[in-house]
C-alpha positions as CSV (number, residue, x, y, z in Angstrom):
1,X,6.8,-75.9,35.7
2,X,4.6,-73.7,37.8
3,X,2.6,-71.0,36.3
4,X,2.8,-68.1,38.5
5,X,0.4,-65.2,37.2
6,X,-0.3,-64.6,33.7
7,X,0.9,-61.2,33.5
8,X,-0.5,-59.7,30.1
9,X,-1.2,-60.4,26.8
10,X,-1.2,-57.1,24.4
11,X,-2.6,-58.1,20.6
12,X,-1.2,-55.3,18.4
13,X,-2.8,-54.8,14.8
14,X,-1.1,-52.8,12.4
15,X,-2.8,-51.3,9.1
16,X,-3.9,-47.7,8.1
17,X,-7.2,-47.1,9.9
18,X,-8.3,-44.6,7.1
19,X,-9.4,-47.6,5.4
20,X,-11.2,-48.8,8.5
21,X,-13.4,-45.7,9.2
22,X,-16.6,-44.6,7.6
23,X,-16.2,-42.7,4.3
24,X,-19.1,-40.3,4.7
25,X,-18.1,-39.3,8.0
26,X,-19.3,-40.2,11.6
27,X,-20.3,-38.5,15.0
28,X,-17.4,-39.6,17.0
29,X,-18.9,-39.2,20.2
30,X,-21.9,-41.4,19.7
31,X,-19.2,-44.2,18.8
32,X,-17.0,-43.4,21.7
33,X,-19.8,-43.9,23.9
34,X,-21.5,-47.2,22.5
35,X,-18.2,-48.5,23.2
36,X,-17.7,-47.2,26.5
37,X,-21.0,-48.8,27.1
38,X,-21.0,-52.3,25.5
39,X,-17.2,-53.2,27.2
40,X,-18.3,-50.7,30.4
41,X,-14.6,-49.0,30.1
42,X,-14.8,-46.8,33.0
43,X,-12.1,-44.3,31.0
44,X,-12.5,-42.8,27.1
45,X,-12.4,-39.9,25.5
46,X,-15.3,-37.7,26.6
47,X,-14.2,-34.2,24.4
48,X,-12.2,-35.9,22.1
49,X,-9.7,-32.8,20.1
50,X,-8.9,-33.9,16.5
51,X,-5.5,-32.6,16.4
52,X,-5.0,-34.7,19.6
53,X,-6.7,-37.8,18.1
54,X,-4.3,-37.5,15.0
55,X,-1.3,-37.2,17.5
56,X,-2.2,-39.4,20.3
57,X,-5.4,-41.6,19.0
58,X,-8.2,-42.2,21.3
59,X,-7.6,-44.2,24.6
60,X,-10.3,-46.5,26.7
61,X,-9.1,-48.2,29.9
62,X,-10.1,-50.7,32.5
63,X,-13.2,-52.6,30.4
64,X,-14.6,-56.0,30.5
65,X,-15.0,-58.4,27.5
66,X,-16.4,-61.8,27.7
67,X,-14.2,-64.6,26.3
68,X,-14.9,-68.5,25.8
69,X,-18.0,-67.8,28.0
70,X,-16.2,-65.7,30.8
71,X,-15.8,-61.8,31.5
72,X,-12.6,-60.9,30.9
73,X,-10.5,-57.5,32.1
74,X,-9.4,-55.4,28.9
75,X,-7.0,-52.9,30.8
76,X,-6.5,-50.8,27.6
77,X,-7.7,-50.2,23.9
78,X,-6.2,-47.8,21.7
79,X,-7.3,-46.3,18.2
80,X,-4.4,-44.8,16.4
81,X,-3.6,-43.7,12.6
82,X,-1.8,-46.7,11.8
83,X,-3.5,-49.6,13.8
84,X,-5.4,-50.9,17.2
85,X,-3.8,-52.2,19.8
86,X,-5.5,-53.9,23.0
87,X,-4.0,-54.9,26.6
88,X,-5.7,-57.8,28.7
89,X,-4.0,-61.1,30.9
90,X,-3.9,-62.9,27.5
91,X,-2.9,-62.5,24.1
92,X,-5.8,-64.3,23.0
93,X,-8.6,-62.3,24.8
94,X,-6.7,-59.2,23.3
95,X,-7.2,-60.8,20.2
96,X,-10.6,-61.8,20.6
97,X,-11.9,-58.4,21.8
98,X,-9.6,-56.6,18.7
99,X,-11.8,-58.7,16.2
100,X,-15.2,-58.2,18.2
101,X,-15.1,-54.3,18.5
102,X,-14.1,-54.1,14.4
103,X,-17.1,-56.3,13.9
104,X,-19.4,-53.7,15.9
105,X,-18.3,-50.8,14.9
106,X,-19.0,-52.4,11.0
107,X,-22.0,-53.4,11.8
108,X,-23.2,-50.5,13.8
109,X,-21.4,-47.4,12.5
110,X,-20.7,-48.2,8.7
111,X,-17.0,-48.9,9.2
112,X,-15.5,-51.1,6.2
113,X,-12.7,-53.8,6.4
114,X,-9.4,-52.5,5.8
115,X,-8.2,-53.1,2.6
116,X,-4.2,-53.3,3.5
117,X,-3.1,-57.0,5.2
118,X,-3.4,-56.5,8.8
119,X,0.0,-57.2,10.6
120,X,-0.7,-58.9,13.8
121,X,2.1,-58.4,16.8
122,X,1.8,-60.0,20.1
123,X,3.5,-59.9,23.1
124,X,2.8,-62.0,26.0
125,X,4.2,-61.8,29.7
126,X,3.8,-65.0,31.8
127,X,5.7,-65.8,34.9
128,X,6.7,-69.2,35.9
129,X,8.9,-71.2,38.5
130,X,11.1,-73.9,37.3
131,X,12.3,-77.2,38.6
132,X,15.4,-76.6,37.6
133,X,17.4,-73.0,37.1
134,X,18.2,-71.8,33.6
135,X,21.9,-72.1,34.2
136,X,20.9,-75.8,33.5
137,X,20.4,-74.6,29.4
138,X,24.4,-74.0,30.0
139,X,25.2,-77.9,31.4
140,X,27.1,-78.3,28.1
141,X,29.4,-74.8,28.7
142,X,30.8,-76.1,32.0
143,X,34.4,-74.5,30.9
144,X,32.5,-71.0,30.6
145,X,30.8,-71.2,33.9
146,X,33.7,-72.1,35.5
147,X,35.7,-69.4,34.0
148,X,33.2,-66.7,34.8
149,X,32.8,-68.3,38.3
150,X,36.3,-67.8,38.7
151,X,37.0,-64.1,37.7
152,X,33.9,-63.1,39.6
153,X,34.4,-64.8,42.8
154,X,38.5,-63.4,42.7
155,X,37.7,-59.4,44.0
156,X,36.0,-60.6,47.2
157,X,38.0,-64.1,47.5
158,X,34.3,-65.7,47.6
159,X,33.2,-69.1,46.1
160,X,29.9,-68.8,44.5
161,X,28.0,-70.4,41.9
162,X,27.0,-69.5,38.8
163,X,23.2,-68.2,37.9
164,X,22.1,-67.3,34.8
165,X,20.1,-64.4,35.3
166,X,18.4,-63.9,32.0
167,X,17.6,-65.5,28.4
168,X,17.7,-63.0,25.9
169,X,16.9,-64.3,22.5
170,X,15.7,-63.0,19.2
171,X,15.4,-63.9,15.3
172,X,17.9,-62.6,12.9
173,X,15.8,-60.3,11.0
174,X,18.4,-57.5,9.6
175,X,15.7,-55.8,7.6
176,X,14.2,-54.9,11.3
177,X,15.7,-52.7,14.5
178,X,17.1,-54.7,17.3
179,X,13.9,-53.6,19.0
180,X,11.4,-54.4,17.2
181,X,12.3,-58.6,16.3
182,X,10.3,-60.9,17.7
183,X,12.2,-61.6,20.9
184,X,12.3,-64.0,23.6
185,X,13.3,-63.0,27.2
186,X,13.2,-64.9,30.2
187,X,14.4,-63.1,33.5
188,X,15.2,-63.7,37.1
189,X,13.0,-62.2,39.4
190,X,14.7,-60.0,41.5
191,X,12.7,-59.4,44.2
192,X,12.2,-63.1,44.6
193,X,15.4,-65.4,45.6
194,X,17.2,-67.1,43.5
195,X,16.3,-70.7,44.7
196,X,12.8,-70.0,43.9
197,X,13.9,-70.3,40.2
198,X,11.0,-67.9,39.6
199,X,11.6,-66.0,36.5
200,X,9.6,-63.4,34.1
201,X,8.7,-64.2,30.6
202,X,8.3,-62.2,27.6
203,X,7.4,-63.5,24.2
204,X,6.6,-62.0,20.7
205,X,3.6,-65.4,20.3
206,X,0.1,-65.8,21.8
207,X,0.3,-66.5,25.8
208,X,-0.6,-70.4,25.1
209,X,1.7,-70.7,22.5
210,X,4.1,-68.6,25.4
211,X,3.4,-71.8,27.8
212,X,3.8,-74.6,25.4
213,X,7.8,-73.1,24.8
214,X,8.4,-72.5,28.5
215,X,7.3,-76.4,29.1
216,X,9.9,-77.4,26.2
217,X,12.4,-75.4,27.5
218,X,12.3,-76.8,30.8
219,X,12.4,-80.4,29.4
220,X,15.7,-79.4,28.3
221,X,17.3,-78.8,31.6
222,X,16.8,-82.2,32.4
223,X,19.8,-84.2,32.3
């Protein structure tokens, strides 16, 4: 397996930020704009409206963080009502920079830990090129191949394969919307051919972890 690019990593942490912010009030701005300053985002709010803060949460774009001795790019951090969320290449830098702007703003600005559990989501985005196609995941369901092969072929009296064009996979959680359960997705490229066996990869765990499964995966297509 060939890693391609690692397409993004967003680290999404879910509690009630009222517990997070100073009790005795704060002056917003000066916040905002130590922020700005110690990850150089080159967007944020600069006349932040509270009603729009309440609805929409305040936004900072294209920043740098450094990670395991490195600068990394952190394309987006958000502040809303119910959580923080951060974008980079990694699900682990996003995670890195989440825990490293709560610890400034605590130190700095008097905010407190949250007393709620934080629920951490992750979604990571690789993309890869196999050996083999995924169709290979299928070797044992030669019957339905065939039988699919068959009906599709029959309107234009053509004789091509097979190709699974996308993995779709995800935990049987009833208490949660089809939407929102930790999901696995792994999807031909379209603008690439088919031979390539180049395929996008979406995954509710941390990019490495993301890797690690696509590896295993791929061992399984071998005969």
């Amino acid at each position: 397996m060939e890693i391609v690019s690692l397409e993004s990593g967003r680290a999404t942490w879910l509690f009630p930020t009222e517990e997070f912010s100073p009790l005795g009030g704060s002056d917003e701005m000066a916040i905002i704009r130590a922020i700005a300053d110690r990850y150089k985002f080159k967007t944020y709010p600069e006349k932040p409206n509270r009603e729009e803060v309440v609805k929409s949460g305040l936004k900072f774009q294209t920043g740098v963080f450094e990670f395991e001795g490195k600068r990394s790019g952190i394309a987006e951090f958000g502040y809303y009502s119910d959580g923080l969320v951060a974008l980079s290449n990694t699900t682990e830098h996003s995670s890195t920079f989440l825990e490293d702007v709560m610890d400034f703003a605590i130190r700095n600005f008097d905010f407190r830990r949250p007393r709620s559990e934080i629920q951490k989501v992750l979604i990571s985005i690789v993309t890869v090129e196999f050996e083999k196609s995924i169709a290979h995941i299928l070797a044992q369901q030669a019957a339905l191949l065939s039988l699919v092969r068959d009906y599709l072929n029959a309107p234009q009296k053509t004789t091509h394969d097979v190709e699974v064009m996308r993995l779709d996979l995800a935990l049987d959680d009833s208490t949660a919307a089809s939407n929102a359960r930790p999901k696995l997705i792994i999807e031909a490229r379209g603008t690439v051919p088919l031979g390539r066996k180049r395929y996008y990869s979406n995954a509710a765990v941390h990019t490495n972890a993301h890797i690690q499964m696509l590896a295993k995966i791929e061992a399984l297509m071998s005969p």
